[in-house]
C-alpha positions in Angstrom: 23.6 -61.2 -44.7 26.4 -59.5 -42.7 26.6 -56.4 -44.8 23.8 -54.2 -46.1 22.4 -55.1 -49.3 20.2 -53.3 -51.4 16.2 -54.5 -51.5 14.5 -55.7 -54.8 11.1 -56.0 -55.4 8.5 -58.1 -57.4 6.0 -57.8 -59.5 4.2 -60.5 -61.8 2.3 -60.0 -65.6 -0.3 -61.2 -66.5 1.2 -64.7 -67.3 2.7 -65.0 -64.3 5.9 -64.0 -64.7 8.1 -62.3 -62.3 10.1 -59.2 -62.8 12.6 -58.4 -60.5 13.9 -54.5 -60.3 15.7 -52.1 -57.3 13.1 -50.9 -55.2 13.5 -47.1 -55.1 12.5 -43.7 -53.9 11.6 -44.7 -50.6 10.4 -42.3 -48.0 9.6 -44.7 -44.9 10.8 -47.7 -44.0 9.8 -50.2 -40.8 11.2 -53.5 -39.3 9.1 -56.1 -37.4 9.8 -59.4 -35.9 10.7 -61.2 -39.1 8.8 -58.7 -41.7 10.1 -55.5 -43.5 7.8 -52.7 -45.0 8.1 -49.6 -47.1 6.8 -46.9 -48.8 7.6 -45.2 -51.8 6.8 -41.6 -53.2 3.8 -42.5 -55.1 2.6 -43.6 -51.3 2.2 -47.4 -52.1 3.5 -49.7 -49.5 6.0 -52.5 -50.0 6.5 -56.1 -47.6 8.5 -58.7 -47.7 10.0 -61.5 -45.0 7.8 -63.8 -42.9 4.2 -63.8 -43.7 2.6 -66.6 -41.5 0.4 -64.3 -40.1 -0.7 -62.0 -43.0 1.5 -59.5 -42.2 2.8 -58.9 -46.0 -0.5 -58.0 -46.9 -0.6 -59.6 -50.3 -4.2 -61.7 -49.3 -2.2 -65.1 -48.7 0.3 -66.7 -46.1 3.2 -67.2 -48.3 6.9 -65.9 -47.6 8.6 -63.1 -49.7 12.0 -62.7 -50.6 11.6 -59.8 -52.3 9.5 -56.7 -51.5 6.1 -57.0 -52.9 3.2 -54.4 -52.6 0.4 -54.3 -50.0 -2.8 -54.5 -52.0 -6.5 -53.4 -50.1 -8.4 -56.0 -52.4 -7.3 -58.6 -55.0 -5.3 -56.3 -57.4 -5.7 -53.2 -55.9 -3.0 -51.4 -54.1 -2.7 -49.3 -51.0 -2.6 -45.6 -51.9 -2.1 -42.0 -50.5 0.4 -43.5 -47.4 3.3 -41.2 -45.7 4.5 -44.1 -43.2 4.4 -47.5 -42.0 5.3 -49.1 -38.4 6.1 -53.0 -37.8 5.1 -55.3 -34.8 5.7 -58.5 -34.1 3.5 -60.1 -36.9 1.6 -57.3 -38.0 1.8 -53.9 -39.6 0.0 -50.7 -39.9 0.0 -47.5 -42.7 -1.0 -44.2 -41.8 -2.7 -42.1 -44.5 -2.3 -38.3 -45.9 -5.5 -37.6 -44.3 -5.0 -39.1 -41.2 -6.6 -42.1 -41.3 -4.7 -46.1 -40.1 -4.8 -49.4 -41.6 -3.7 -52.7 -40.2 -3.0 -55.7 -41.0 -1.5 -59.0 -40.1 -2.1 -60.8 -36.4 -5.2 -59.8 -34.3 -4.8 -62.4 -31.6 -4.5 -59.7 -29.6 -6.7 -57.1 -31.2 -3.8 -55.3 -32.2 -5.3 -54.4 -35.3 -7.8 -52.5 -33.7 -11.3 -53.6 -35.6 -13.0 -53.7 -32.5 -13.5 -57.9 -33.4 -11.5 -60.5 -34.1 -11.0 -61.5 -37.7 -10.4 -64.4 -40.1 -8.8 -66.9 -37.2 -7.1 -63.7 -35.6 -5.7 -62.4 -38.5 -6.3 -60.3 -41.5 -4.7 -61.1 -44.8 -5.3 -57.9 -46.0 -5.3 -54.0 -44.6 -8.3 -53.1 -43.1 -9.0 -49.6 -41.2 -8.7 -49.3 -37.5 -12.0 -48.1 -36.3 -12.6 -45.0 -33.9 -14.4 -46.9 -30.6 -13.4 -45.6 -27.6 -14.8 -48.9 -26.3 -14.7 -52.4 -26.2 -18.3 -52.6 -27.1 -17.8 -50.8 -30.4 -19.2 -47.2 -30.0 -17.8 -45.1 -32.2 -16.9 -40.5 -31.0 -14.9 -38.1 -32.3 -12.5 -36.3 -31.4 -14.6 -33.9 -29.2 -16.6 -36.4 -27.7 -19.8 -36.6 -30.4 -21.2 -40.2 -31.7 -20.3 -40.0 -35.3 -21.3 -42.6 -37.9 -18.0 -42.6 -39.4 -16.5 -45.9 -37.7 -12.9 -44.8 -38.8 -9.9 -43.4 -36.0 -9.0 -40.0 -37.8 -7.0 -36.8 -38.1 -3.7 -38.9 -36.8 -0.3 -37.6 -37.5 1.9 -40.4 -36.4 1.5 -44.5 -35.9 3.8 -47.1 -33.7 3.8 -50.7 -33.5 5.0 -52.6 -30.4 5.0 -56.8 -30.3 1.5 -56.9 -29.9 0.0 -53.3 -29.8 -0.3 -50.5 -31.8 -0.8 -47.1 -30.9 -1.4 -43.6 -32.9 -1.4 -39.8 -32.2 -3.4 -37.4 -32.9 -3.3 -33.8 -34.6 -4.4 -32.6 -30.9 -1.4 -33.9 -29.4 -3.8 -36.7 -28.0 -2.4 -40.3 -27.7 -4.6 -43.9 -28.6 -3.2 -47.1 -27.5 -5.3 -51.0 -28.9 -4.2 -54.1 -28.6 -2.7 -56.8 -26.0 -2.3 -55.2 -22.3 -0.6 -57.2 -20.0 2.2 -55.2 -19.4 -0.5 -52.0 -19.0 0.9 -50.3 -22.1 -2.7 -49.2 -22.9 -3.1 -48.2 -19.0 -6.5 -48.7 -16.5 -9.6 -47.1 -18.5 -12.3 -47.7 -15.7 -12.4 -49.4 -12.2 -14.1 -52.3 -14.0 -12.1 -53.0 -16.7 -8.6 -54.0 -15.5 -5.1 -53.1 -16.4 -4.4 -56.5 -18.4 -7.9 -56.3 -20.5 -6.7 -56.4 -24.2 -7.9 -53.1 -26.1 -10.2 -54.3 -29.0 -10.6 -50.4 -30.2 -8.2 -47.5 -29.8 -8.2 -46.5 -25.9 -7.3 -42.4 -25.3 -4.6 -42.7 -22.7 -5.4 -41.4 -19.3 -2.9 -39.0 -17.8 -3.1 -41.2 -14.3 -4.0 -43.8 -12.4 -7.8 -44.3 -12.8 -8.7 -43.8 -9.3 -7.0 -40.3 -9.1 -4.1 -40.9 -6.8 -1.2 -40.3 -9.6 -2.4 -38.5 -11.9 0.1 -36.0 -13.0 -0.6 -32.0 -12.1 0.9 -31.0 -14.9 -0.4 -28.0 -16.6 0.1 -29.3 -20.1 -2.8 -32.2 -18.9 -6.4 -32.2 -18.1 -7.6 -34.0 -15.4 -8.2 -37.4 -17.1 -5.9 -37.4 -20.5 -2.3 -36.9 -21.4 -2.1 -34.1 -24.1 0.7 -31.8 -26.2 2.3 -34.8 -27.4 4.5 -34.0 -30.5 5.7 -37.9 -31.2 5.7 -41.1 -30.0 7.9 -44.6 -30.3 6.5 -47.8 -29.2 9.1 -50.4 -27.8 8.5 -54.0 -27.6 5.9 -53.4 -24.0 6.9 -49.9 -22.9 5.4 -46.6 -25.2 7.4 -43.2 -24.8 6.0 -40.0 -25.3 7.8 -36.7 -26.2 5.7 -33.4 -25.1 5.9 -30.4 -27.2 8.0 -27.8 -26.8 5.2 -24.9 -27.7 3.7 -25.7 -24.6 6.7 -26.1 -22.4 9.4 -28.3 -22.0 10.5 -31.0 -24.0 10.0 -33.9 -21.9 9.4 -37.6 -22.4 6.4 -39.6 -20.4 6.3 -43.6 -20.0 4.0 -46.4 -20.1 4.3 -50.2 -19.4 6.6 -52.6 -18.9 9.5 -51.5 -16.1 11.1 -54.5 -15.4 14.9 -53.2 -16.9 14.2 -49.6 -16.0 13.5 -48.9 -19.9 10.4 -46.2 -18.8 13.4 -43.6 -16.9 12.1 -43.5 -13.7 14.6 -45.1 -11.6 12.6 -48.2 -11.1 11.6 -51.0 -11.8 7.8 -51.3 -11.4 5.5 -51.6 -14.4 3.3 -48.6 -14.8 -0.4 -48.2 -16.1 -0.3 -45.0 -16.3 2.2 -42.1 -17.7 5.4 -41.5 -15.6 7.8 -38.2 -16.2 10.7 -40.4 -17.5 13.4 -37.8 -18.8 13.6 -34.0 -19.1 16.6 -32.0 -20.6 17.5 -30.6 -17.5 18.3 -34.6 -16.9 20.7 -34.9 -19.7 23.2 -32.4 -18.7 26.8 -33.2 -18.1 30.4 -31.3 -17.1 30.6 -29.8 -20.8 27.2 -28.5 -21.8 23.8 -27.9 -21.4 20.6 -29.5 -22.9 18.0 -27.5 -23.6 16.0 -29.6 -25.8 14.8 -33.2 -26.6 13.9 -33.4 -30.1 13.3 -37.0 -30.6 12.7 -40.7 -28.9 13.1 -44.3 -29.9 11.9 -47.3 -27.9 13.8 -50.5 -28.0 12.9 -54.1 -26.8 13.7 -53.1 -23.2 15.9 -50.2 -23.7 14.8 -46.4 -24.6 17.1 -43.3 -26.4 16.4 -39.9 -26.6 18.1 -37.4 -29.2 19.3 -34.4 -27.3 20.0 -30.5 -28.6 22.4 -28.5 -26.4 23.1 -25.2 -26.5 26.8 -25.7 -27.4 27.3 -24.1 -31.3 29.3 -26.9 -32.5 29.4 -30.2 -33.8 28.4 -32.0 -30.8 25.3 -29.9 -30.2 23.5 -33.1 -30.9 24.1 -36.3 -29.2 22.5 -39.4 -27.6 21.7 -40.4 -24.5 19.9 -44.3 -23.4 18.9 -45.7 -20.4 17.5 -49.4 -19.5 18.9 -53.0 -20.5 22.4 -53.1 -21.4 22.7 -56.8 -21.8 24.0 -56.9 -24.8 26.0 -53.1 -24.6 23.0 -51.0 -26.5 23.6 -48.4 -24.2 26.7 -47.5 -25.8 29.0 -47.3 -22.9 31.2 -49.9 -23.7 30.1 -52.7 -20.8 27.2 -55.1 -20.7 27.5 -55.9 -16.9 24.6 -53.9 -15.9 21.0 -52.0 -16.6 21.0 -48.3 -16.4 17.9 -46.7 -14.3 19.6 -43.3 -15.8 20.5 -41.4 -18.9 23.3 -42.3 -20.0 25.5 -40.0 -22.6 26.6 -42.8 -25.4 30.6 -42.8 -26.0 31.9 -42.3 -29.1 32.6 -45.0 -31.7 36.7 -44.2 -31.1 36.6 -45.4 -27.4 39.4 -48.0 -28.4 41.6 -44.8 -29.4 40.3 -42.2 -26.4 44.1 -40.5 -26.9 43.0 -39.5 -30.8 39.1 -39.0 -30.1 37.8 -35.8 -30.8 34.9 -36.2 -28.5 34.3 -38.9 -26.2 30.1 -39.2 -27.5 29.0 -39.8 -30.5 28.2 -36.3 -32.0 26.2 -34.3 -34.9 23.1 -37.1 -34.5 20.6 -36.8 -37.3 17.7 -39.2 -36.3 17.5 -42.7 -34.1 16.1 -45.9 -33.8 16.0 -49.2 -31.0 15.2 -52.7 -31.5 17.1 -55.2 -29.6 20.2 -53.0 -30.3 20.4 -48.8 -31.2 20.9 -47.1 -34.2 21.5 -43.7 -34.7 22.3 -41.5 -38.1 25.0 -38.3 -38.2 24.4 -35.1 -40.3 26.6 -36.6 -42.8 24.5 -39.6 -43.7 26.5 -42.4 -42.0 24.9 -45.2 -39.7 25.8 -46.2 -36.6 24.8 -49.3 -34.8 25.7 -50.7 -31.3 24.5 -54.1 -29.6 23.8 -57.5 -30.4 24.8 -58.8 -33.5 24.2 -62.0 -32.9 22.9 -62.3 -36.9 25.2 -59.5 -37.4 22.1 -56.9 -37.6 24.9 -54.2 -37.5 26.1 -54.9 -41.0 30.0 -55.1 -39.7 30.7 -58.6 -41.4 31.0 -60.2 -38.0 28.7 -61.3 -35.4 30.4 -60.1 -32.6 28.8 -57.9 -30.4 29.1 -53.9 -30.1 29.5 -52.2 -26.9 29.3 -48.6 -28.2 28.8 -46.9 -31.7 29.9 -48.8 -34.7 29.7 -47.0 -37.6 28.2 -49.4 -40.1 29.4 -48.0 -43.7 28.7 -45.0 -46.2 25.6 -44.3 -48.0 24.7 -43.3 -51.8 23.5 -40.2 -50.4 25.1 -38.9 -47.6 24.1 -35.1 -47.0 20.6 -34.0 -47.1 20.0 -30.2 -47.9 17.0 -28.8 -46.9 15.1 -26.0 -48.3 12.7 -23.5 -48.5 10.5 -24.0 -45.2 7.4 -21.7 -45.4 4.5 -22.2 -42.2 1.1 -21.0 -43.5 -1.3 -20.1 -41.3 -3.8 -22.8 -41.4 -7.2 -20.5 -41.3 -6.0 -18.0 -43.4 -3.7 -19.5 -45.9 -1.0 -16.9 -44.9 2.7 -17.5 -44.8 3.4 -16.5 -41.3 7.2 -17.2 -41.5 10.0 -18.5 -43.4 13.2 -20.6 -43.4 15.8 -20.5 -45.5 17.1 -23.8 -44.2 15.0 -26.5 -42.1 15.9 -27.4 -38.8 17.4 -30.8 -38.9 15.1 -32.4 -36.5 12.3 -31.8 -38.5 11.7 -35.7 -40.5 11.3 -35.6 -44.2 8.9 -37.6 -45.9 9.1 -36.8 -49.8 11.3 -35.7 -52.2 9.6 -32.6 -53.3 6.9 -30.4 -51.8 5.6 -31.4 -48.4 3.2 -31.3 -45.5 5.1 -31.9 -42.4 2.7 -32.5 -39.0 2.4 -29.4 -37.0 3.2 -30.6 -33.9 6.8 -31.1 -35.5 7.0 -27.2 -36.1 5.4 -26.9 -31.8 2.6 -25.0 -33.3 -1.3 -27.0 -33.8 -1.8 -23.9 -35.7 0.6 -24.0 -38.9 0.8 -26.0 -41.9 4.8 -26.3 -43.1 5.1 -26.7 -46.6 9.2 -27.6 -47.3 11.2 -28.2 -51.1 13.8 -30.4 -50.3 16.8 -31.4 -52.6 19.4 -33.7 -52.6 23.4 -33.2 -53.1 25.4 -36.2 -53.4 29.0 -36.9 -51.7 30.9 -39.1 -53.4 33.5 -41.6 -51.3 
């Protein structure tokens, strides 16, 4: 297709029949290398595309051309799930309570069951264990040998190719699957950096021998910590720290080889590198004082910046690593960026009638092989390849900055009544009339939003959020 088109999905009675309908209130959606997921408000989780390797997560190996949903057993759906992340050929859900299932190909381990399973893949969604080892053994958060087997009290999931990785309520980050790029970094002097991760790995805050770990203060001496969110591109992970603790700034794993971790070069890194800070992002017009969100692309990485400037370009973009195919949004292909980059604006053809010469009032992004960023309006933007025209534009021809892609249904989200209660005492300790726009939504109606969101491990945030439509 080379516009959007709306999804529909499937379901069959008890003679077999199929009956197609729209599939509808969504809350979280995920693309992987040939496979779609999705889940709706009642948290059930919806697949469709390629399925060779179980990744659908019906119990076969059959195709879908419509969106079908994920069951745990023969006829028994997946429940209780706020989001879903895509790799290559497999998929994971993350539960209300914290907890991660996976599913599809394990050739790698990416599914994290500390064993291979059914000819290195799993058909259906099984839970990611909590081994902090290859060999199986099982700790909590804090350390302590606990008979429950299953990784817990996470707040957000991301799939690369071939690895998975999670983070924790404690602003700690886990990391399982392949490592030959050193995504999951060096764990001990005998285990080397390409070892494959069977179980989730906690990621070190250096090299294992000592000699770069970071002295940051935000860090112990052995783990990264006071991460608010992560993105996992195809072989590089980025990691934005939270802002209670300090600045926002985003750290880098793996892969190097088109200067897609930010730190000027090109060597592959098995351990955490600073990559960006806001101080990095400034330019002639403004100041940024704030990073509020990351996306990881093939071999490419964008960062959502919030200035201090009071108007409409108070949030922008800026991208940094290959640009072979112009996803760095500065109109040329002809070279890799080692640096941020501020992304031009969508009327670069027209520079004498732009308004602004970046694309401006940012909502939320995403990377693939190409970028992808949403305004405070509701429209889309796209810019790269197009080679299957991914941006929606009716053509195949490639993008070299910010396309916008068309309208939506809904374009204008209103958000409302924020209250952060005290999670010991059940107190409301404050109170929004409106909620800051980079906080993500999740539900159309009462929510828990992850504390590290709100910078505070401390605070539950309970939001009412309503819709108002735009017509055009």
């Amino acid at each position: 297709m080379n516009t959007p088109v709306q999804i529909y999905s499937v379901e069959y009675d008890a003679e077999g029949n199929a009956q197609y309908t729209l599939l509808e209130n969504i809350i979280d959606v995920a693309a992987g290398g040939y496979h779609s997921l999705a889940v709706d408000s009642d948290g059930h989780v919806w697949s469709w595309g390629l399925n060779d390797k179980g990744q659908l997560g019906y119990g076969t190996t059959e195709n879908s051309g419509a969106a079908q949903m994920v069951m745990i057993g023969d006829n028994q759906p997946m429940e209780n799930i706020v989001a879903v992340a895509a790799g290559n050929k497999h998929s994971l859900a993350l539960t209300a309570d914290g907890h991660v299932y996976a599913w599809g190909d394990n050739t790698y381990d990416q599914l994290g069951t500390s064993s291979t399973v059914d000819g290195d893949f799993d058909k259906y969604p099984v839970h990611v264990t909590q081994g902090t080892s290859a060999s199986g053994t099982y700790t909590d958060e804090n350390g302590v040998v606990t008979t429950d087997e299953h990784l817990s009290n996470i707040i957000q999931i991301a799939a690369g190719d071939n690895y998975s990785a999670a983070l924790k309520a404690d602003g700690t980050v886990y990391v399982w699957g392949i490592n030959n790029y050193t995504v999951g970094g060096k764990q001990s002097s005998s285990k080397g950096t390409n070892d494959t991760r069977m179980a989730p790995y906690q990621i070190i805050s250096g090299d294992y021998d000592g000699s770069n770990i970071k002295t940051d203060s935000r860090f112990d001496s052995t783990y990264i910590q006071t991460i608010a969110k992560i993105s996992a591109g195809s072989n590089h992970l980025m990691m934005l720290t939270n802002k209670y603790y300090g600045e926002t700034d985003v750290f880098a794993i793996g892969l190097n080889g088109n200067y897609q971790l930010g730190d000027e070069t090109t060597t592959t890194r098995d351990y955490p590198v600073l990559s960006v800070r806001p101080s990095d992002l400034a330019d002639i017009s403004r100041t940024v004082n704030n990073i509020i969100s990351i996306a990881a692309g093939q071999a490419h990485s964008l960062v959502l910046g919030e200035s201090t400037a009071e108007d409409n370009f108070k949030y922008s973009v800026w991208a940094w690593g290959s640009n072979s195919n112009g996803q760095i949004g500065m109109n040329t292909n002809t070279a890799n960026y080692p640096k941020p980059q501020h992304v031009r604006s969508q009327y670069l053809e027209d520079e004498e009638n732009a308004v602004s010469p970046y694309i401006e009032s940012v909502f939320a992004i995403a990377a693939g092989a190409n970028s992808t960023a949403i305004d405070l309006e509701g429209y889309v933007y796209m810019w790269g390849i197009n080679n299957y025209s991914q941006i929606g534009d009716f053509t195949t021809e490639t993008r070299l900055y910010p396309y916008q892609v068309g309208e939506l249904p809904y374009k204008s989200i209103i958000f409302k009544d924020v209250y952060v209660v005290n999670r010991n005492t059940g107190v409301v300790e404050e109170y929004y009339a409106t909620l800051p726009k980079h906080i993500n939504m999740r539900k159309d109606q009462l929510l828990y939003i992850d504390v590290n969101q709100m910078y505070n491990r401390y605070f539950k945030v309970y939001i009412a959020i309503r819709y108002r439509r735009i017509s055009g």
